[in-house]
C-alpha positions as CSV (number, residue, x, y, z in Angstrom):
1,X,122.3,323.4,88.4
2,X,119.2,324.9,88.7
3,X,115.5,323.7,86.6
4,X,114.1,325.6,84.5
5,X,110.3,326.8,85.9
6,X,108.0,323.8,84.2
7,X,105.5,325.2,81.9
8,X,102.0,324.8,83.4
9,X,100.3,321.9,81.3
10,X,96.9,323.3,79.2
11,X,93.4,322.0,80.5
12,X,92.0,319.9,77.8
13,X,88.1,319.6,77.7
14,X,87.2,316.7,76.2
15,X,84.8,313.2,75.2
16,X,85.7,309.9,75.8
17,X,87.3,306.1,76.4
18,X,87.3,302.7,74.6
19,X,87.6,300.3,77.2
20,X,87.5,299.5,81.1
21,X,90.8,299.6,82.4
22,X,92.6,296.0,83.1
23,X,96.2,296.7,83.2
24,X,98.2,299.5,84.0
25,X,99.2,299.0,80.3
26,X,95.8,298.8,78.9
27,X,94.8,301.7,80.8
28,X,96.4,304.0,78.1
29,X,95.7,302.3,75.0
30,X,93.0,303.5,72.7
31,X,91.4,300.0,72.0
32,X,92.2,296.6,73.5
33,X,95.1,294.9,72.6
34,X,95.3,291.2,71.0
35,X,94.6,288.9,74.4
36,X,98.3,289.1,75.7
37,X,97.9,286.8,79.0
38,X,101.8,287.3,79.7
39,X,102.2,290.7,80.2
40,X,98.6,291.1,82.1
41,X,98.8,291.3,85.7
42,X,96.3,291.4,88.5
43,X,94.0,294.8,89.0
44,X,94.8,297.5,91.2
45,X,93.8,299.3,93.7
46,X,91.6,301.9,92.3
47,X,93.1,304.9,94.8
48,X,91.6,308.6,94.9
49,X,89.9,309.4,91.1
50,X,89.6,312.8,89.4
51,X,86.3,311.0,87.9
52,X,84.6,310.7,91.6
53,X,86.0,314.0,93.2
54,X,84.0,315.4,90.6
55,X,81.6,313.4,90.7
56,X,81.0,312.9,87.1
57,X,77.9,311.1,85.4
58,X,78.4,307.6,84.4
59,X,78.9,308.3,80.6
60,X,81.6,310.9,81.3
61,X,84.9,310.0,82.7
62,X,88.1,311.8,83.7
63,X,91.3,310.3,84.0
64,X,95.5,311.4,84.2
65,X,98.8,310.6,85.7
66,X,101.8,312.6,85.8
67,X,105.5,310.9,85.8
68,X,108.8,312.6,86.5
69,X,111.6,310.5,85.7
70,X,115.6,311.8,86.0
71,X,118.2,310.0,83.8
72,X,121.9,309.6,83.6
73,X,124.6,307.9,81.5
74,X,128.4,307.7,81.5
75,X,130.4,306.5,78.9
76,X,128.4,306.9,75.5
77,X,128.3,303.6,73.4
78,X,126.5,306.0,70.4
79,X,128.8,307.3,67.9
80,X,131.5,310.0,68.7
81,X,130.8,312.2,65.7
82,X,127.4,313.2,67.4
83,X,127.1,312.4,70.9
84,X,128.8,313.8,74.0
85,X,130.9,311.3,76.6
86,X,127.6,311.7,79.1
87,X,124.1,312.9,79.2
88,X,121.6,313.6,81.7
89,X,117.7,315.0,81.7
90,X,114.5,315.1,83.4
91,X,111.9,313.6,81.4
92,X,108.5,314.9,82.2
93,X,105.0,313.2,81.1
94,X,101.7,314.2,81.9
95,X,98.3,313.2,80.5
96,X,95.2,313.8,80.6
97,X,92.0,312.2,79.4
98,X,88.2,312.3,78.7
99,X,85.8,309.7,77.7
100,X,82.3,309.6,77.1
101,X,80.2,306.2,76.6
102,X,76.5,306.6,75.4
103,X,74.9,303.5,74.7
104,X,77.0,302.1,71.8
105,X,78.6,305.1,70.6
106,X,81.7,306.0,72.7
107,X,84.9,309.1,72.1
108,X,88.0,309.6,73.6
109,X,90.2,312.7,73.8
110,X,93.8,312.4,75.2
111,X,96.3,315.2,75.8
112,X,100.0,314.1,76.4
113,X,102.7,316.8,77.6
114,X,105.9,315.1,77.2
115,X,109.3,317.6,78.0
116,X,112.7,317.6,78.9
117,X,114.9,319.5,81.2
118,X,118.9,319.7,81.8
119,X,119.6,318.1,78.5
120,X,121.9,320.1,76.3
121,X,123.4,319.8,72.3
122,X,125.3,317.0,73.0
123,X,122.7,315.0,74.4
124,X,120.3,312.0,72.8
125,X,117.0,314.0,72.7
126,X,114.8,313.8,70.1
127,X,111.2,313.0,69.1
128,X,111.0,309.4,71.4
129,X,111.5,312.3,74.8
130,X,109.9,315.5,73.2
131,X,106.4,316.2,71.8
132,X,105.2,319.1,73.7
133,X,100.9,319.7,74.6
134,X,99.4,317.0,72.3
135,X,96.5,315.9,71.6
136,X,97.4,311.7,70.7
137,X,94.2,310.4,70.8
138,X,90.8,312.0,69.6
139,X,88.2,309.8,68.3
140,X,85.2,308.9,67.9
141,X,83.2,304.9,67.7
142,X,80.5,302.8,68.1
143,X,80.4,299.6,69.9
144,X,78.1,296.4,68.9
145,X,77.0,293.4,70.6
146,X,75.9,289.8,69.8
147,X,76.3,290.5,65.8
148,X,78.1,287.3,65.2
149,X,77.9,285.1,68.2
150,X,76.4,285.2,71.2
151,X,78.8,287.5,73.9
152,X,80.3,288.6,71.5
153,X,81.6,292.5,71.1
154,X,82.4,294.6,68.0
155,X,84.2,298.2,67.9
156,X,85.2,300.3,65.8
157,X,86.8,303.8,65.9
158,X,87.7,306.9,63.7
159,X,90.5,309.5,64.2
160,X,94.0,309.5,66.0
161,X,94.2,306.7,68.5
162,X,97.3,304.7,70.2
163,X,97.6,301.3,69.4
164,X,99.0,298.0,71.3
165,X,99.6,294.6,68.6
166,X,100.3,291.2,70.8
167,X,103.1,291.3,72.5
168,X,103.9,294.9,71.1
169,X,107.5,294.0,69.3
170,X,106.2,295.2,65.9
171,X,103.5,298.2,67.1
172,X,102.8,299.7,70.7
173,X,101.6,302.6,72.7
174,X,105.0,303.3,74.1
175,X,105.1,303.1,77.7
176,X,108.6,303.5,79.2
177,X,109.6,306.5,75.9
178,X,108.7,309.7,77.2
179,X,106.3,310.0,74.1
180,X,104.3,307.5,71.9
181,X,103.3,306.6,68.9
182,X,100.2,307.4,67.1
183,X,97.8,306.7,64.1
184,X,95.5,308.6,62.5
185,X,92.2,306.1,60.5
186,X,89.8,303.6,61.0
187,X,90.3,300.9,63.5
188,X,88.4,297.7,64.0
189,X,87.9,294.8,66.6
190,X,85.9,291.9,67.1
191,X,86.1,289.3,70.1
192,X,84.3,286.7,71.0
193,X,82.9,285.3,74.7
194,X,86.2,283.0,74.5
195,X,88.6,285.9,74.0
196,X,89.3,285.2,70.3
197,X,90.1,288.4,68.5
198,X,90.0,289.6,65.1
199,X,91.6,293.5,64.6
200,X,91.9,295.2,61.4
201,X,92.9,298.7,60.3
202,X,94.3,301.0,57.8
203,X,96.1,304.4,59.6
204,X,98.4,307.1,58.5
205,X,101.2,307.1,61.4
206,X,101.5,310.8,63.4
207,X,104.8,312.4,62.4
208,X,106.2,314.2,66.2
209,X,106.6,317.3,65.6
210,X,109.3,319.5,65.9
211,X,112.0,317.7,63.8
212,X,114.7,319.5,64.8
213,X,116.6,319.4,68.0
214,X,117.3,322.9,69.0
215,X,113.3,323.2,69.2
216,X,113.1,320.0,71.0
217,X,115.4,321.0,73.8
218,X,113.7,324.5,74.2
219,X,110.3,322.6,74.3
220,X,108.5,324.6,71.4
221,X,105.1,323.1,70.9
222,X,104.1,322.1,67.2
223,X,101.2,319.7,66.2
224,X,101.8,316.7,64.8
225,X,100.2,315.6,61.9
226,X,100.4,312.8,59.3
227,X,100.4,312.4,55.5
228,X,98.8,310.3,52.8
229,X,102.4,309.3,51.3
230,X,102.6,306.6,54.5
231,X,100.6,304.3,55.1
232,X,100.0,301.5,57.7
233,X,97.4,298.7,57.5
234,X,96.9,295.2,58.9
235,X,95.2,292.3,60.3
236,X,95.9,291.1,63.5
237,X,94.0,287.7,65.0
238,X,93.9,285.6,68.0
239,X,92.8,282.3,69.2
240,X,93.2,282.6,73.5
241,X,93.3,278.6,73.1
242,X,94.4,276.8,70.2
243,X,95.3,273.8,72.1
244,X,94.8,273.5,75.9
245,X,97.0,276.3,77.8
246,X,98.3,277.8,74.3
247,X,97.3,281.3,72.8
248,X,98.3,281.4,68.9
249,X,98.3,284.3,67.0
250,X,98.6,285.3,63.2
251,X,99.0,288.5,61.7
252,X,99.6,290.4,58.4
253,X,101.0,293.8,58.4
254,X,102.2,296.8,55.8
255,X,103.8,299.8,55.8
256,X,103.9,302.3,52.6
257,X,105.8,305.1,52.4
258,X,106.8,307.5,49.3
259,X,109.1,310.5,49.8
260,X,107.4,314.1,48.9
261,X,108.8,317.8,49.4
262,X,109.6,318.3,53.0
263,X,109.1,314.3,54.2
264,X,112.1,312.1,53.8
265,X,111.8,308.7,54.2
266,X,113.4,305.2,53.2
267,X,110.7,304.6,50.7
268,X,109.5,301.4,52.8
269,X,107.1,299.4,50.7
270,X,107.2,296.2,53.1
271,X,105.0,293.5,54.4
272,X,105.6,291.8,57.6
273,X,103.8,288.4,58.2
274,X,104.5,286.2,61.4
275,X,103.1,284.4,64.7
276,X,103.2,284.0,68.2
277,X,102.6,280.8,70.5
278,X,102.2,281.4,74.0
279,X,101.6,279.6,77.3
280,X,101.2,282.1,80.3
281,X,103.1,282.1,83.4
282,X,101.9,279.8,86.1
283,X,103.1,279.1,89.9
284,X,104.8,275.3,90.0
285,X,104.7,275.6,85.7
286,X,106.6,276.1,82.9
287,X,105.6,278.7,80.2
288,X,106.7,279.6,77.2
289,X,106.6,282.0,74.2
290,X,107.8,281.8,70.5
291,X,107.6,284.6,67.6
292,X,108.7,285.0,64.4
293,X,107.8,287.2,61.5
294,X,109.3,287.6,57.9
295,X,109.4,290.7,56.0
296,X,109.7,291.4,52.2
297,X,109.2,294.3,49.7
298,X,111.4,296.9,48.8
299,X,113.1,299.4,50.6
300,X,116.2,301.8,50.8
301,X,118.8,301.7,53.4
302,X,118.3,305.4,54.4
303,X,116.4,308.2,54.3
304,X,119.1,310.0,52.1
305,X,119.5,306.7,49.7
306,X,117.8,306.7,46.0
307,X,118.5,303.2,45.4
308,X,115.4,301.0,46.0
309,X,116.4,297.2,47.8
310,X,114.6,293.8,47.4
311,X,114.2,294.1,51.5
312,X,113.9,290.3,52.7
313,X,114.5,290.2,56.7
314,X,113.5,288.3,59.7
315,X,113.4,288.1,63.4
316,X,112.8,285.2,66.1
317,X,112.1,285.3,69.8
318,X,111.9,282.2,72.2
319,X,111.5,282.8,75.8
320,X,111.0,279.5,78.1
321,X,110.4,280.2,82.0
322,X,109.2,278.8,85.4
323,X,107.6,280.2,88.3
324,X,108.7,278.1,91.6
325,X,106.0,277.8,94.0
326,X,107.8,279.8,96.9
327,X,108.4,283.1,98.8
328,X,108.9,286.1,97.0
329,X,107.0,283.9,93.6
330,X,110.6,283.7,92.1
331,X,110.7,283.2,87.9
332,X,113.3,282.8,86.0
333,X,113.7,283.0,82.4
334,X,115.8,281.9,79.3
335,X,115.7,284.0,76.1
336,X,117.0,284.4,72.7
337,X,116.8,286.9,70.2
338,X,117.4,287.3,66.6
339,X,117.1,289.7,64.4
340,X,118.6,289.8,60.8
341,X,120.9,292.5,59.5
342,X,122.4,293.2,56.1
343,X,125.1,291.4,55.1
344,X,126.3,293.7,52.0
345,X,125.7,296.9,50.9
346,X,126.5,295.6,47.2
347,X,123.2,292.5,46.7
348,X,120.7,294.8,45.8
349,X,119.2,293.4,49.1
350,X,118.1,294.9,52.4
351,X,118.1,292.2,55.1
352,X,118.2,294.9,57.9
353,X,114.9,293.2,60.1
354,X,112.6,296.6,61.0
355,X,111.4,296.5,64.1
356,X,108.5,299.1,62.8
357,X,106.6,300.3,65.7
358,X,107.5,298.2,68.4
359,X,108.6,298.7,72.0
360,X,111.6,297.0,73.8
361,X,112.2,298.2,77.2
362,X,111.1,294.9,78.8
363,X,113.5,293.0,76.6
364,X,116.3,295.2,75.8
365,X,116.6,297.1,79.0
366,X,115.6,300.7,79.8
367,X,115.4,303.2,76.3
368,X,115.2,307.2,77.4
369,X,118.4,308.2,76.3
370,X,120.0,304.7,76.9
371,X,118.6,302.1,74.9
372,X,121.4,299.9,73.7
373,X,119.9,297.4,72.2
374,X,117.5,297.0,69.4
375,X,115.4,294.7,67.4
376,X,117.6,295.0,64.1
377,X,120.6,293.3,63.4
378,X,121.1,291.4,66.7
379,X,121.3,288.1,67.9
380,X,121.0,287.9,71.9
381,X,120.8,285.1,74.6
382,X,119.9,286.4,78.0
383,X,118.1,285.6,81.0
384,X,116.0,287.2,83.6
385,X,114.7,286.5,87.4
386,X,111.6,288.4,89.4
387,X,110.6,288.2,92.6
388,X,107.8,290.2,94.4
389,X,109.1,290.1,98.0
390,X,105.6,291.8,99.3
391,X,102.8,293.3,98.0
392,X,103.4,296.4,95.7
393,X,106.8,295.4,95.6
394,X,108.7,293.9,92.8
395,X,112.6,293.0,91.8
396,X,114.3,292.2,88.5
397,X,118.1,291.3,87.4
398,X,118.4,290.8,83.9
399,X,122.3,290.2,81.5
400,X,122.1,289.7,78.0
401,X,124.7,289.0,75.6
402,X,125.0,290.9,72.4
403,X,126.3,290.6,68.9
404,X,125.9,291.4,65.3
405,X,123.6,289.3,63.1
406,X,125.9,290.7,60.4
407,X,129.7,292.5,61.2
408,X,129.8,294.3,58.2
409,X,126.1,296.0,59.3
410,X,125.1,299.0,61.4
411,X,124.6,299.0,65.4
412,X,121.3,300.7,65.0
413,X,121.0,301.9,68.3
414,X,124.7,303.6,68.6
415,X,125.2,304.5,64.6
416,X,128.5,302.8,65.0
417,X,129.4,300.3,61.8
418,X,132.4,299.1,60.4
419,X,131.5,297.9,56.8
420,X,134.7,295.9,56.6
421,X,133.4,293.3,59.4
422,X,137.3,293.8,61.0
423,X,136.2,294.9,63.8
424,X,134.1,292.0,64.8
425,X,130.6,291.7,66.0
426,X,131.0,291.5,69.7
427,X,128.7,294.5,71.5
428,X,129.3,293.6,74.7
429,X,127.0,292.6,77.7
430,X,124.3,294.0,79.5
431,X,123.3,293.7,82.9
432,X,119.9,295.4,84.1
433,X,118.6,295.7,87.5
434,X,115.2,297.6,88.7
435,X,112.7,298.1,91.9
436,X,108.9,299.1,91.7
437,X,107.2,299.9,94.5
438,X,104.1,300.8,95.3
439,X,104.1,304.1,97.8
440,X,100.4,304.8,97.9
441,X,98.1,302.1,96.0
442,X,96.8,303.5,92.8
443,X,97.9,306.7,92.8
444,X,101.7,306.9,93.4
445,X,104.7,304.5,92.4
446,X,108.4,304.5,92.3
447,X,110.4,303.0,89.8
448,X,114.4,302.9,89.9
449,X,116.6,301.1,87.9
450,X,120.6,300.8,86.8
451,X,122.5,298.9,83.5
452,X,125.6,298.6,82.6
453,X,126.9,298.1,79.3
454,X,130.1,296.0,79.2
455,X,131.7,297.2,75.8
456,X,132.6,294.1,73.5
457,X,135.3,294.3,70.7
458,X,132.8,296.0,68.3
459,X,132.1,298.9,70.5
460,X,136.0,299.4,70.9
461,X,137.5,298.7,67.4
462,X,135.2,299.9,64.9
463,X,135.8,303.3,63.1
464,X,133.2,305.2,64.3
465,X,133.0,304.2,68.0
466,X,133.0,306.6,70.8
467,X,136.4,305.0,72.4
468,X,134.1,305.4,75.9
469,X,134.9,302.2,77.2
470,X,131.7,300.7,79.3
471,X,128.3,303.1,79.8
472,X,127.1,303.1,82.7
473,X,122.9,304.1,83.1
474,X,120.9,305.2,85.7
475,X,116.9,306.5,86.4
476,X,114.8,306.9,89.1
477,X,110.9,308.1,88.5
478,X,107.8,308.7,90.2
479,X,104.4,308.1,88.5
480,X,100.8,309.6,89.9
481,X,97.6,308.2,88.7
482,X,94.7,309.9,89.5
């Protein structure tokens, strides 16, 4: 089967940056994360720039990366009323970016092409692969020094920007989805020489536009926007050492939402309020991380639903590991997962835990148009090993197990439910695999990786199921920085 010829991607002019780049993770994020020690790794190689081929002034950068990535899945574990049996697409990202830093005031610009190829009506696609020549970040700050303390830093920006919260379960700039999220508003950060952080911001989250799929798989472009009727605020803070070799954080969050003419939503009207311990990974150590947040409000259980819920839902993480001093710099990990889900459709109550705008890749496995597992309704042990056998060259096996918080709830991620509970809460198991290397430091690296869903009773009993049997997952992708 032939491709379709790829659109050529439009040049955006543009101001702009936030911050240095530390991670490859941070590199795309509007604004600093919360300190998250864990997931940072060591810097780079720096490679062939855009930024010194043209050899741009100081207070003007250029950056981008392009990443092709081709998927495929046997054996759907989504419902049979919608999906087909197997799916398969090219997933296309490229970016490109300006920033300008003048003294204390500093701008971004970002441009994000995300499309698909090869997929077809019976395939997963929607807004989380598709958003066609946007502009997801465009804003403008100004940055402050020594107010409070001395080393310390203050910023704050205006406009659309990404956004990265701890760990990222509850809000991310999405790295493995072919497209991200966004926020339009005002954005704040303080930090200190220590590392201790104090974020706060009120946004309107960016609605990807098209809605519909017929437009998504012909890759029409249509700008996103956002709307007054949702709303997202918070308050995020951080001590990097609240005891010797332990990061806490705290955070208060809300989402607000209202249904109008042409925007249908599930009237969410919910706080989510939790923390995080952490202790980072270490060679001849232990580490460890715990998480849990509560949520309460109202909501309804769908976007069609009139009926407004007390919602009251929660979700706990532990992860313990060790990194051996050896060879290869082997970890292994234990982990557990909980999320809540809603144990009748008749209380008046929705205890459905909602995840927000999280990411879950490096917990869940790989999401494209997989993604089995989600932070709703779930409650998973699992564990994981890495090794790095050489330089630019890493390995990871992960299984989880997976079942129901609650039988008689949905499987968010397939749409499969049996409200009865007969058809017990058994999802199955997952086993992951996956291999980065590095082909050409800084500018060019290859990422493959296989799963395997082993369908449990749920996935074969309940009503709704495909009837696929076990679904087996594939991707290989190439990413250029430059």
């Amino acid at each position: 089967m032939l491709l379709k010829p790829l659109p050529s991607l439009p040049f955006v002019a543009a101001t702009l940056l936030l911050v240095p780049r530390a991670t490859a993770q941070q590199s795309q994020a509007a604004t600093p994360p919360a300190a998250n020690p864990a997931a940072a790794a060591p810097k780079a190689p720096e490679g062939w720039r855009l930024q010194k081929a043209l050899a741009l002034p100081e207070w003007l950068k250029l950056s981008g990366s392009q990443r092709t990535r081709f998927e495929v899945l046997d054996g759907q574990f989504r419902s049979a009323a919608t999906f087909d049996g197997s799916d398969h697409l090219f997933a296309l990202r490229t970016t490109l970016r300006a920033d300008v830093k003048l003294e204390r005031f500093l701008a971004t610009a970002e441009l994000m092409d995300s499309r698909q190829y090869e997929a077809d009506r019976g395939s997963a696609v929607d807004t989380t692969v598709v958003n066609a020549a946007e502009m997801v970040q465009a804003f403008v700050g100004w940055e402050s020094k020594g107010a409070w303390t001395e080393g310390d830093k203050s910023t704050v920006i205006v406009g659309r920007h990404t956004l990265d919260l701890g760990n990222r379960r509850l809000v991310a700039r999405n790295d493995f989805r072919n497209t991200t999220n966004t926020f339009d508003g005002v954005n704040w950060l303080w930090e200190d020489a220590s590392k201790n952080s104090l974020r706060a911001f009120f946004t309107l989250p960016v609605r990807r536009l098209p809605g519909d799929q017929a437009s998504q798989l012909d890759n029409d472009v249509e700008l996103d926007d956002s709307n007054t009727h949702v709303q997202f605020w918070g308050v995020y803070g951080t001590l990097a050492e609240l005891v010797p070799g332990l990061q806490g954080e705290l955070y208060w969050l809300h989402l607000k939402e209202q249904d109008t003419a042409g925007l249908a939503t599930a009237n969410r009207n919910i706080t989510t309020t939790g923390a995080r311990l952490l202790k980072r990974p270490a060679k001849s150590h232990f580490d460890l991380e715990l998480e849990s947040a509560y949520q309460f409000g109202e909501s309804r259980s769908s976007t069609t639903s009139n009926a407004d819920l007390d919602h009251l839902a929660f979700f706990h993480h532990a992860e313990a590991g060790y990194t051996f001093d050896a060879g290869w710099k082997p970890r292994l990990a234990l982990q557990f997962d909980y999320a809540s889900g809603d144990a009748s459709g008749s209380d008046g109550e929705n205890n459905r835990f909602d995840t927000l705008f999280g990411a879950r890749r490096w917990e869940f496995g790989p999401t494209g148009i997989f993604g089995a597992l989600a932070r709703a309704n779930l409650v998973s042990p699992g564990w994981r090993v890495t090794v790095v056998p050489k330089d630019g060259v890493d390995f990871m096996l992960a299984h989880r197990v997976a079942y129901l918080a609650s039988a008689t709830d949905s499987y968010t991620p397939g749409g499969v439910r049996d409200a009865t509970g007969n058809s017990g809460d058994e999802i199955g198991q997952l086993v992951e695999a996956r291999v980065r290397w590095t082909l050409i430091p800084g500018n060019l690296a290859l990422d493959f990786g296989v799963a395997h869903l082993f369908a449990g009773e749920f996935l074969e009993n309940a009503p709704n199921a495909s009837g696929n049997g076990d679904t087996n997952y594939a991707y290989i992708q190439t990413l250029l920085s430059f």
